[in-house]
Each structure stands twice: as structure tokens, then as C-alpha cells.
C-alpha positions, 0 to 999 in steps of 0.5 A, a space after each residue: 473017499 467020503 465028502 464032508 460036505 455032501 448030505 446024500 450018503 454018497 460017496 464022491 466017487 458015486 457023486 462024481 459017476 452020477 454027474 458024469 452020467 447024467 451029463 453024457 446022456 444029454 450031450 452030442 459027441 462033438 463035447 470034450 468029456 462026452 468024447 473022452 468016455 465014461 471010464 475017462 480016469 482024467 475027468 473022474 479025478 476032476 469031478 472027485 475033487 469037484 464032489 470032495 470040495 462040495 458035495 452033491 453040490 455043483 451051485 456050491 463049488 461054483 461059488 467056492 471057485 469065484 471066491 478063491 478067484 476074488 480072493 487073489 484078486 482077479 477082476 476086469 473092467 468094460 469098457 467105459 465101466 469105472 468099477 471093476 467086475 469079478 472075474 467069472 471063472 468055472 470050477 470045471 477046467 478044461 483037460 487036454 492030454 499031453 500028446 494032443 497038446 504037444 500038437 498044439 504047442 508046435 502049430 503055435 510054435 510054426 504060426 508065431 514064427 511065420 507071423 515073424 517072418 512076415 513082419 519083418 518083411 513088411 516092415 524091412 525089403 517087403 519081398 512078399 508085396 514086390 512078388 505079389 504074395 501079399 497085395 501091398 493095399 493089405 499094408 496101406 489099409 491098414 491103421 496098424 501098418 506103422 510107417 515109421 517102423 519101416 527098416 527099423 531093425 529091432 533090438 535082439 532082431 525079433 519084433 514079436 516077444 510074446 503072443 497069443 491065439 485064439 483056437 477052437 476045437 472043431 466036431 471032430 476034434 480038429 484045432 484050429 486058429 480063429 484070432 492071433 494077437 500080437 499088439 498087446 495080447 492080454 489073459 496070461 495074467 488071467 490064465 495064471 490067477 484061474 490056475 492058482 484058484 482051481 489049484 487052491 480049491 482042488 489041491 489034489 489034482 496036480 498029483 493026480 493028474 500030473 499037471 504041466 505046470 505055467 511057471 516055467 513059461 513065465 520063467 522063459 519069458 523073463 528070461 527072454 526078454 532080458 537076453 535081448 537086453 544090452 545089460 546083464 541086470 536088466 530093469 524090466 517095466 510092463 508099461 499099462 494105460 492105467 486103471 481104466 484099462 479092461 484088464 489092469 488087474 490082471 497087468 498088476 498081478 503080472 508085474 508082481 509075478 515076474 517082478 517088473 516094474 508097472 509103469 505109466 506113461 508119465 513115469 518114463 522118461 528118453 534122455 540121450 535115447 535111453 530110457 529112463 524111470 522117474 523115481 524117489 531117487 531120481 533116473 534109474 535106466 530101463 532096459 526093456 518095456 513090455 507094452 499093453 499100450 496101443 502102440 498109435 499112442 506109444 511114442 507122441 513123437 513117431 505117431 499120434 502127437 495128441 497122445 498123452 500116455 505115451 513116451 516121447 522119445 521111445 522110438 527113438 531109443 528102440 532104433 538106437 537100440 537102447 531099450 527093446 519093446 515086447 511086441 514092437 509096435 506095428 505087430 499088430 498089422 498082422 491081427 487083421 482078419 484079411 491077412 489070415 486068408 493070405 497065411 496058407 500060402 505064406 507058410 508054404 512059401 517061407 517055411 515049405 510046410 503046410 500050416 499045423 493050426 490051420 485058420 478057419 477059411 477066410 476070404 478078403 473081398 479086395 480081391 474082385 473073385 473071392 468077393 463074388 464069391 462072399 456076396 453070393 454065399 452070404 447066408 452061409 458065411 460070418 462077415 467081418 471088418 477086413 482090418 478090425 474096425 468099423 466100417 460103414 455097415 459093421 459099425 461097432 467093428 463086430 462080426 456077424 452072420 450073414 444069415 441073420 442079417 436083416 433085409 435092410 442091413 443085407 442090402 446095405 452090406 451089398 451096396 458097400 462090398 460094391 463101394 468098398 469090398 477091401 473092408 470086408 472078409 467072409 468067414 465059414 461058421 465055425 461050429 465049436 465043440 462043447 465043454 461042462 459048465 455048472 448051470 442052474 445046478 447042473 453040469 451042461 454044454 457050453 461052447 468054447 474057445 481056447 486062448 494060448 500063448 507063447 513067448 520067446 525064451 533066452 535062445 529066441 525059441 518059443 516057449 508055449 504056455 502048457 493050458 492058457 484059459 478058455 471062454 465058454 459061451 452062455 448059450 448052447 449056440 455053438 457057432 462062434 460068431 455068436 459066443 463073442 468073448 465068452 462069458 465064463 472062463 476056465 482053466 486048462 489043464 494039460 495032463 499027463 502020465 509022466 510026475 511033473 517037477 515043482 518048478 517055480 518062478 523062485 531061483 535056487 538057494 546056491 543060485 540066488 543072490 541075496 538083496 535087501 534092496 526092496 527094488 525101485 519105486 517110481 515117483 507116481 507110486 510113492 505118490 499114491 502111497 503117500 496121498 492114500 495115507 492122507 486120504 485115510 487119516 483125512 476120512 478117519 478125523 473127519 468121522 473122529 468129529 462126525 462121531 463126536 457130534 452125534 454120539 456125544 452132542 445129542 442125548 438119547 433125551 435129546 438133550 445137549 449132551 456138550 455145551 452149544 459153544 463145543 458143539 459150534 467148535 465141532 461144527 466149525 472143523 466140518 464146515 473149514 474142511 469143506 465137507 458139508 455147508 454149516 447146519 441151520 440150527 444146533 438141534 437134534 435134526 439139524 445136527 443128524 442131516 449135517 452129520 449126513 452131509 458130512 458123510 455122504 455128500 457126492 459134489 465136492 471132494 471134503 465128504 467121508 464119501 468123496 474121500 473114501 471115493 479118492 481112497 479107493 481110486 489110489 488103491 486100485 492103481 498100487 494092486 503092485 503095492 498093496 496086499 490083497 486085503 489091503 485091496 479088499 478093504 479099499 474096494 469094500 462097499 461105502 456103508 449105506 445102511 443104518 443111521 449115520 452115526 453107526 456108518 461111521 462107526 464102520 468105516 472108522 473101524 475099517 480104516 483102523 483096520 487099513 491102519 493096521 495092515 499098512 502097521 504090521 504087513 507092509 515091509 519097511 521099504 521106502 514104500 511104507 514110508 510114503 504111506 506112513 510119512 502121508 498118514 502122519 503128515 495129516 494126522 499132525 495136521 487135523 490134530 493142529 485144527 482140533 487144537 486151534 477149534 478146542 483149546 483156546 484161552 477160555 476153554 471149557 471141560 467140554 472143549 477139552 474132552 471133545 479134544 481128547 476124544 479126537 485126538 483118541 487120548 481120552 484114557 491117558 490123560 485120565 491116568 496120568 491126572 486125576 484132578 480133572 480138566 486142565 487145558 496146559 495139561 491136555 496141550 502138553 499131552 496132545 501137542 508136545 508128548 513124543 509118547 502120545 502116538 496120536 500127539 503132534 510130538 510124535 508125528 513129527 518124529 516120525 516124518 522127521 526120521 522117514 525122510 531122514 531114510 528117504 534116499 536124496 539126491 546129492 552126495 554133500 550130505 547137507 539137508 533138502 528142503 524137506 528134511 530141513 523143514 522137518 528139523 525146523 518143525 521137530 525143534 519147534 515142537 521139541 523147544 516148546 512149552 505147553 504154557 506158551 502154545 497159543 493161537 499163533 504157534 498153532 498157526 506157526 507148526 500148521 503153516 510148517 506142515 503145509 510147507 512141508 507137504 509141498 515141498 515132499 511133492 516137489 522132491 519126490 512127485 516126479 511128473 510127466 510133463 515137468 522137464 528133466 533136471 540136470 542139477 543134482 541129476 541120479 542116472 542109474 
């Protein structure tokens, strides 16, 4: 194969040898590729592909790779960041052949079902406390340990539905556990997003490497979950904290792939202990909830009462058996490092094996012997919270190495493992084996970590997900307390000899059953939908009069270009929307530093910024609902360079561009028609105010050019009159054409027929509230004539506008705390 892109005269295969070579000579046994060998066929193919993407370089395929990750959207968030970081993810995978991973996916089948076994003694006879193979202060200690669970039996029967482990491949090629996860185990979604970028950049790789592939995990998992549901159509939600949570995206893209519902808190609802979702249509039932919630804030009524994103009444309904919850709550009782000191025996005693995926060698210091031995072996073991949080010495809940503890803190450690040794474990140190990572233009080795999962399929086996993704280090410092999360991720590729079948999560042509029903739409998406169109036609006006002002009020001469009296008129419309405080003056500066306080002011809500700010916050909770260039526009930098007037040229084409998308990409579900009924609500309504502020009786040319020019209407009356400026004429055109797609006439057809489509609730047929408005707004328009439109019929339709807004909201804008209606109740 010969490379495009490199300019050495090398072939890839010669790239790829050199790299190769280079890399082995400088890395110890202990590394992945170094120990496969030089002639490895598996690692050949990767670095070909590597060197086919981007030649001779390495910086090159690095940036390609988090391009293609930024492209399907793939972020997280830090905790108590607002904004969302891209995901960093290596153009190296990690390869695992398939005979050694089949070793791995039984350790983590074995682990999972001992992991289950054990919660549901706990949470059932406790017989394991009673015999003394678990100390019954390993459940009271710990804050997951859930009273309220206690013999409450599952739907399905099992607690734990999906799960996650944290491995680590040893010096001499042994894997073993460092971490479970079990309350919300997070990064399936990431895993899936590194397989679909690497896939995208080295498309060759799959037919040579004979890649397993993650689809038929997902499959399993779905089809799980819906096994252990009462119904045979299941509606499945995957409830989240909401966007501030450090891996929201990744939960959005989730609910996309396997066609859940992404669901708040405030969009559920128990009537009857069944679960219910608040949506445009009223209830809809929900079957199964797989939760990233923390389960303490699940359900105010079981546990914590001051929690505000939970559901009250689920608990309930999981008792009942009604809903399942993926992992039930209290799962994560069992995340606790103490507990892994105690998981050898267990698995012994309970399954009569040995544990396939060992833990790394743990003692709990609530033991008087094994913290004897922790305080005198200090320097030669990692200290850890015992149950996972802060203690009084380890205050940010972090591991860390006794050798590298400072006096003081050592002595502080020693005096608490006297006061309270139950909060303490002592780990060995782990030394990871090393993996390629693209460094300053090089490949080096970097430590790292291996994430897996598994989820329960329709026969309640466990399902291994073939790879997972792991976290590689910065730092050549191979211990694993140190690496921490990791700071670049990578795929894992599980490869074999065997051609692997092209599954994917789509059903067969003769299997599937055809549905034009776009599925259901929650009311707090509708919601965001409708106030995002808002929001967008709000900073689009308001540029419409920032433009207006500086590209036509001021002359190059610095002139007035508009009468005073048009500009003041101009002014007025910024200053009653609330965007900036009126100018000082009408001069060239006063105007360009209004404008900018228009623009750009950050303490209120009415500035360009303020609403390009709420637009963006809208878009990154509807990640479900919005294509991934509707996303990108919204996340796009606020322009700040240039003059103000050129700003707001590229914004006003960036919202054009969002125009567009929503117009030509967004099926025509009820979805669309939230956004689109938003835009055309306010885009009716600053069309009202440009009419009351330009077209009074005494109106000038300027008045009504400025008009035309905000209502974008400017080569249409030019075509359709030739004689001039006439007001009547530029009323009819802009307040009474249904032609006119910027016109009042037209917006109202348009809101008039969305929620003509809109579902309601009550089987009479007689018109709601909000359709009955929209009539009495399009017979207003429609009866009108442009002669008799004044100040006080623009008052009348603005007026109807605003009611109409209201009433939309109170319709389909469920919230959480509003109590459950029972007239005109939908339950599905």
C-alpha cells in the first residue's frame, strides 16, 4: 500500500516497521505490543492503517482521531465545570486476542454472579452476616447499605442488570479486578463512540482483524431488561441527573442507540404504583428505568427527603413489582474496597471456585490483625477509604501510597487507623503493564486500565461486552494509584482468526414491524424544543435591529444614514426588550457601545449573548433530539472578534444556518412542531413590535424601510410596487399576507395548523384552550385589513400571542412538582 499522505517515500508497511521498531527498543517487556513481537500480524495491521490515514505522522492521526470523536459528539464534563470537554481519545486501540479475552469475559461473567449472590443475601436472610463470613459492620458502615431494600425482592429476581470492572494487566501478563461498579457504571456509551471513531478512521481494520463487534451486547442488554418486564412492548427510560452530570453526553447517545427514553426526574411520575412518563399526550407507562442516578436520591420518599431529581413513589412501585430499576438501589454497597478483601472466600464458599479475576490483595483495617499488619507495612501499601468516601485523613476520598505520604499526614493516618480503622483498607501496588500512546510526535508507553462490562441478557446470562475502553496514564509512572482516571482513552479490540457476522442493533427486514409513530415525547423535551425555537428567532430579531442600527443608521461619513426619529424607533425596540439601557446620545459612539451592550452585556437575560447562552444550554439537554450539527452550531464559540456589527453578522448566519437544519433535517414528528410552533410564535411577535415601533400613522420612508428590512421583506415589496413607500401597502405586506414567510399571516397558519396536529387530550373533539386561541388569532388576521390595522389591533394580536404562549406551556409543559390531573387523564 502506498500513503497519500506521507511525504518520506515510504510505504506504509515501511512506516509502520519503523515505528514499530523504534517503539520496542525503548519499552520493557511488561508492554502489550513489545510482548506480542516484532512480526505480531495484529499490531502490523494497526500501525498500517495508522501510517494510511496519516502518513509519517503520528501528531496528524492523533488530531484525526479526536476530530472523528468531536464529530459524533462525544464529551464529558468535571465535576463543577459548566462546559463540557471533548473526549480524549488515542488513535492507538488496545488489541486483545480472542482466546485471551474469552478468559476474561468468564472472570467477569464468575465476578458479576458472585456480586449477586452476595446482594441478595444481604438485602434478603443475611446468612453470610449470621455465619461470620461477612462482619455485619461491613453493611451498617456503609452509606450505600439501603434499609429500605431489605427483602425486597426484585422484579425479574435479580438486583444487578448491567455492570462494570475496572482490570489491570499485571508484569506478567495476569488480569486482575482493581474496581467493580455497580450503582450506575458509566463508559458503555464512551466505549461505544471510541469504536464508532476508530472504526471511521481505520475503516480497513475490521476485515483484517476480524473485530468482535459491540452491537450484539447492546442487543443483549435491551433485550434483557425488556424480558424482566411485565409487558410485552415494554417502554424502557434511562433516567439521568441532567446535563451537569460528568457524563451526560455519553448517557444521551446511549438512549439514542438503543432507543430509550432520556428522562429527568420531574418527567416521571407513580399513580397506583406504576410508573408513568409526563408527556404531550398526556401518561404513557414505563416498564423499566435504567438509572445513572445516585440511588440515596432516587425516590424522596425511601430515602433521602431532600432530594429534588428523584421520583416519589418509585420504590414503591419496584416493590410491587411494576417497574424494574437497572442496578436496583443499594447495588452499590458492594463497590466498597473493604468488601473486596472479603470476595476469595466468598466465591469459594458460594460457588465452590477460586475467583477467575482475582482482586488485587486487600485488607480491611476493621479487623484488629489485617490493621496491624496495614500500619506496619505502610510504605509498601496504597491506603484507601474502606467504603469509598472521605475520612478523616483521606479527605477527598483519594487513594494514596503510604510511601509518599508526608510525615505529618503519616502520623495523622496512624493516630486515626488507632481512632477508626474500619475506614481504612490497605492495597498492594499494583504495577500496570504499558500500552502505545502518540507523545510529542512519538509512540511511547503509558500505563493503563481496562474498563469492561456486562449485562444480563433475555435468559438472565451475562452478556460481556467484546473490548470496553481503556484509560492510559500521562506519566510513565506505572503504579496504579497514581495514574487516577487516566487521561487518554482508547479502544479495545478484541480480534480474532474467525470472519465476524455484521451484526447490528437494527432488526431484520421479515422481523421488523413497520411504525410511522415517531415514539413518545416527554413534556420537558417538548419544552426545550419550543423555547430553543424561541430563543433562536429572539437573538435573530434582535441582531435583525443591531444590524439595522450600525449598518444603516451610521455612514461611513459618519453621517446619519436614517432619519433620528427612525433610529430613536430602533433604539426603542433594544432598550423594551431589555437588552442594554438607552444610549446617551444618537451619535456614531453612542450607538456602537449600545450596540455592544446589546450584544454582548453578561447581567441580564435580553443581551444576544444572554440569549445565545440559554440556547446553548437548551441544546446540550436535547443531544436525543438534535442532530450532531444542530449540536455543534449551538456549542460553537460566542464571536468575540471583530466590530460589533460583523458579530452580528456571524451569528445572524449561524442562526440561519440552525434555521435551516431544524427546516430540512428534522422529521416531521411532534418534536419539530414544538421547535417550529416556538420559532413562530416569537418570530410573530417581534414582527408585532417592529409593527407598533415603524408603522404608526405618521410614518416615514425610513420607518418603513427599517421595517421591511427587519421583517426581511425588502425585495418583495420592491417587486410587488415600484412607486415607492406606502405604509398600507408595507402593513398588508408584513402583517396580513399569508405568502409573506416572514409575515405575522403566515406564522399564524403555521401555529394554527401545529397544534391543530398536536395530540389532545380529550376524545370530544371540541377545541383546547390553545387551539381555540390559535382560530380566534388566524380569523383576526385573516378578517383584517391593512387600512384599519393600528395601534390598538397590534396591541389585540400581541396580547393574543402572549396568551397563546401561556396557554401552549400550561397544555403540554408538564412539571414535576404540579400535582397529577385526573380530568381528562391519558394513561397508556
Amino acid at each position: 500500500m502506498a500513503s497519500a499522505a506521507a511525504d518520506t517515500g515510504e510505504d506504509t508497511a515501511a512506516v509502520a516497521r519503523r515505528w514499530l521498531t523504534d517503539y520496542r527498543a525503548a519499552t520493557p517487556a511488561t508492554d502489550v505490543l513489545h510482548a506480542a513481537g516484532l512480526a505480531d500480524p495484529a499490531w502490523n495491521a494497526v500501525l498500517e492503517e495508522l501510517a494510511e490515514r496519516a502518513g509519517d505522522d503520528l501528531i496528524a492521526a492523533r488530531e484525526k482521531a479526536q476530530r472523528h470523536a468531536e464529530d459524533i459528539g462525544t464529551g464529558f464534563r468535571i465535576p463543577g465545570e459548566s462546559e463540557e470537554r471533548p473526549w480524549p481519545l488515542s488513535p492507538v486501540p488496545l488489541l486483545i486476542e480472542k482466546h485471551e479475552w474469552q478468559g476474561i469475559a468468564e472472570g467477569v461473567a464468575q465476578r458479576a454472579d458472585l456480586l449477586e449472590a452476595v446482594l441478595a443475601d444481604c438485602y434478603g436472610d443475611q446468612t453470610l452476616v449470621r455465619t461470620g463470613s461477612l462482619p455485619a459492620s461491613l453493611l451498617t458502615g456503609s452509606p450505600y447499605f439501603l434499609r429500605p431494600m431489605m427483602g425486597l425482592a426484585p422484579p425479574g429476581g435479580c438486583h444487578l442488570h448491567f455492570v462494570a470492572f475496572d482490570l489491570c494487566r499485571g508484569p506478567t501478563g495476569t488480569w486482575r479486578v482493581l474496581a467493580d461498579h455497580l450503582r450506575a457504571p458509566a463508559g458503555a456509551g464512551y466505549a461505544l463512540e471510541n469504536r464508532l471513531a476508530i472504526a471511521r478512521m481505520l475503516d480497513g481494520l475490521q476485515l483484517r482483524l476480524n473485530i468482535e463487534r459491540h452491537a450484539p451486547f447492546f442487543a443483549a442488554f435491551r433485550d434483557g431488561i425488556a424480558a424482566r418486564c411485565r409487558r410485552s412492548d415494554p417502554r424502557i427510560a434511562l433516567l439521568t441527573p441532567g446535563r451537569l452530570n460528568a457524563s451526560y453526553a455519553e448517557q444521551a447517545h446511549l438512549a439514542r442507540y438503543l432507543g430509550f427514553v432520556l428522562v429527568e426526574g420531574a418527567d416521571l411520575a407513580v399513580l397506583d404504583d406504576r410508573v408513568y412518563l409526563r408527556t404531550i399526550a398526556g401518561l404513557k407507562r414505563v416498564d423499566a428505568v435504567w438509572r445513572r442516578v445516585d440511588p440515596r436520591l432516587i425516590d424522596p420518599l425511601a430515602f433521602d427527603s431532600h432530594s429534588a431529581i428523584g421520583v416519589p413513589g418509585l420504590i414503591d412501585a419496584m416493590a410491587r413489582g411494576e417497574v424494574v430499576i437497572a442496578n436496583s438501589p443499594g447495588a452499590g454497597m458492594l463497590e466498597a474496597p473493604a468488601f473486596a478483601a472479603f470476595l476469595p472466600r466468598l466465591c469459594t464458599r458460594l460457588t465452590g471456585e477460586s475467583l477467575k479475576l482475582p482482586n488485587i490483595a486487600t485488607w480491611w483495617c476493621g479487623q484488629p490483625q489485617e490493621c496491624a499488619e496495614v500500619a506496619g507495612d505502610l510504605d509498601n501499601m496504597v491506603i484507601a477509604p474502606a467504603f469509598g468516601v472521605a475520612t478523616n485523613v483521606l479527605a477527598d476520598g483519594t487513594a494514596l501510597l503510604g510511601s509518599a505520604m508526608p510525615a505529618a499526614q503519616r502520623a495523622e493516618l496512624v493516630a486515626d487507623l488507632a481512632r477508626r480503622p474500619q475506614d481504612y483498607v490497605g492495597q498492594e501496588v499494583i504495577h500496570l503493564s504499558t500500552m502505545p500512546l502518540v507523545s510529542a510526535g512519538r509512540l511511547e508507553a503509558r500505563p493503563f486500565t481496562l474498563r469492561v462490562f456486562a449485562a444480563r441478557d433475555a435468559d438472565g446470562r451475562w452478556q460481556v461486552m467484546p473490548g470496553g475502553f481503556a484509560r492510559i496514564g500521562d506519566t510513565p509512572d506505572a503504579r496504579a494509584a497514581v495514574m487516577g482516571t487516566g487521561t487518554w482513552s482508547a479502544d479495545v479490540v478484541v480480534h480474532g482468526s474467525a470472519p465476524v457476522a455484521p451484526v447490528t442493533l437494527l432488526q431484520s427486514a421479515d422481523s421488523i414491524r413497520l411504525r410511522r409513530n415517531p415514539g413518545t415525547l416527554p413534556s420537558r423535551a417538548a419544552d426545550n424544543l419550543f423555547w430553543l425555537g424561541r430563543y433562536l428567532e429572539r437573538g435573530e430579531a434582535r441582531l435583525g435591529v443591531i444590524r439595522a442600527l450600525l449598518g444603516h443608521s451610521i455612514s461611513a461619513d459618519s453621517g446619519a444614514a436614517l432619519a433620528a426619529d427612525t433610529v430613536q424607533r430602533l433604539v426603542g425596540l433594544v432598550v423594551n426588550a431589555g437588552a442594554a439601557p438607552a444610549p446617551g446620545g444618537l451619535g456614531r459612539a453612542h450607538l456602537s457601545r449600545f450596540a455592544e451592550a446589546a450584544m454582548d452585556a453578561t447581567d441580564g437575560w435580553n443581551s444576544v449573548r444572554a440569549i445565545n447562552r440559554q440556547a446553548r444550554a437548551i441544546g446540550a439537554v436535547s443531544r436525543d433530539r438534535l442532530s450532531a450539527d444542530m449540536i455543534r452550531l449551538l456549542d460553537a464559540p460566542y464571536p468575540t472578534r471583530g466590530s460589533a456589527l460583523d458579530r452580528a453578522g456571524s451569528l445572524q448566519r449561524r442562526y440561519s444556518a440552525l434555521a435551516g437544519l431544524s427546516s430540512e433535517h428534522m422529521g416531521r414528528t411532534d418534536a419539530w412542531r414544538f421547535h417550529d410552533l416556538g420559532r413562530r410564535i416569537e418570530r410573530a411577535m417581534a414582527t408585532v413590535y417592529a409593527l407598533l415601533a415603524l408603522a404608526h400613522d405618521e410614518a416615514t420612508s425610513d420607518d418603513l424601510s427599517a421595517l421591511l428590512d427587519l421583517a426581511d421583506s425588502q425585495i418583495s415589496y420592491r417587486q410587488r410596487y415600484l412607486t415607492g413607500m406606502a405604509r398600507v401597502a408595507v402593513i398588508d405586506l408584513i402583517a396580513l399576507d399569508p405568502g409573506n414567510p416572514r409575515g405575522v399571516a403566515f406564522q399564524v397558519a403555521a401555529i394554527a395548523a401545529h397544534l391543530d396536529a398536536l395530540p389532545r387530550l380529550s376524545d370530544d373533539g371540541l377545541d383546547e384552550p390553545q387551539q381555540a386561541l390559535a382560530r380566534a388569532l388566524a380569523a383576526m388576521v385573516t378578517t383584517a385589513s391593512a387600512p384599519q390595522v393600528g395601534t390598538d389591533t397590534l396591541l389585540a394580536l400581541s396580547a393574543k400571542l402572549a396568551a397563546l404562549s401561556d396557554a401552549v406551556a400550561r397544555r403540554y409543559f408538564l412539571h414535576g412538582s404540579e400535582a397529577l390531573r385526573a380530568e381528562g387523564l391519558v394513561v397508556g
